[in-house]
N, C-alpha and C positions, 0 to 999 in steps of 0.2 A: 357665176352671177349669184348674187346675194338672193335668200328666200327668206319669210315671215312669215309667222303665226299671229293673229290679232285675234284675240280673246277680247268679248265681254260679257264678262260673268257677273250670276247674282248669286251670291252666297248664301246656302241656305241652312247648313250646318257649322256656324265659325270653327266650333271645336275639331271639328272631323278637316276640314279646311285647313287648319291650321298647322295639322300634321301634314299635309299634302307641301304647303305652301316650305316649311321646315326641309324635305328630301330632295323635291326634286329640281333646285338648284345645281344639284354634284350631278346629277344624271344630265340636265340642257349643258354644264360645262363639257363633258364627258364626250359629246356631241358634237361640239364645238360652237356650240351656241352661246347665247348671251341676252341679257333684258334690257329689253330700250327705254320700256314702258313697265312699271308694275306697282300697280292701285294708281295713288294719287283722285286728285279730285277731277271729274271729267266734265268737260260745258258742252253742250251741247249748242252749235253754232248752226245746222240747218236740218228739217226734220222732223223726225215726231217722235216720239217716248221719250225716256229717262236713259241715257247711258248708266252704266254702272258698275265695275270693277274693270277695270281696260289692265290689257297686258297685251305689249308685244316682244315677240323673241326675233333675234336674226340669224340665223344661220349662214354659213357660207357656200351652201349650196342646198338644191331643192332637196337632192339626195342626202344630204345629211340632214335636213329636218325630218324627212322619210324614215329614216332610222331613227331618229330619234321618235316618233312620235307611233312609229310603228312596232317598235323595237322592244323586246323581252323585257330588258329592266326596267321602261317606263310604262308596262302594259299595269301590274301590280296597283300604280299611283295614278293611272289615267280612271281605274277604277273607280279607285279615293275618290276623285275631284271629281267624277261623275254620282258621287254617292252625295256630296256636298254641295253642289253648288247645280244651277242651272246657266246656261247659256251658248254660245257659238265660240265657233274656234273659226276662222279662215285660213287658208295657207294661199301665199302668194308669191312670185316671184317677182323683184327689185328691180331695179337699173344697174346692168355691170357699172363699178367703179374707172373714172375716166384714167 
């Protein structure tokens, strides 16, 4: 069963960000993950506040998101992107593929 991360983040250091944004691509493929969602402009359709950098990843399993997000070489770059930016991350699990 397919699993996702939904990020929305507020960037508070671009520079520092930017290096994050640059690695760890090779690391979510490594995973076996991939980006559904990253940036783009987000509308907010029901609710309150301002959305604001949206990023989703999917993984092919909950356990490979686990690793990956728990995992030694992404620990380094989870730092980065906690040093740059503010926001939520969720993990979720999909609907198996029919």
């Amino acid at each position: 069963m397919p699993a996702y991360i939904h990020g929305d983040i507020e960037i508070t250091d671009p520079e520092l960000y930017e290096t994050y944004r640059l690695q760890v691509p090779a690391i979510i493929t490594a995973h076996g993950g991939r980006y559904l969602v990253r940036g783009g402009a987000p509308e907010l359709l029901e609710g309150e506040g301002s959305p604001r950098r949206q990023v989703l990843l999917e993984f092919p399993t909950m356990a490979q998101l686990r690793a990956f997000y728990d995992g030694p070489d992404y620990a380094p770059l989870k730092a980065l992107r906690q040093r740059a930016s503010l926001g939520r991350l969720v993990a979720m699990e999909g609907v198996a593929p029919p």
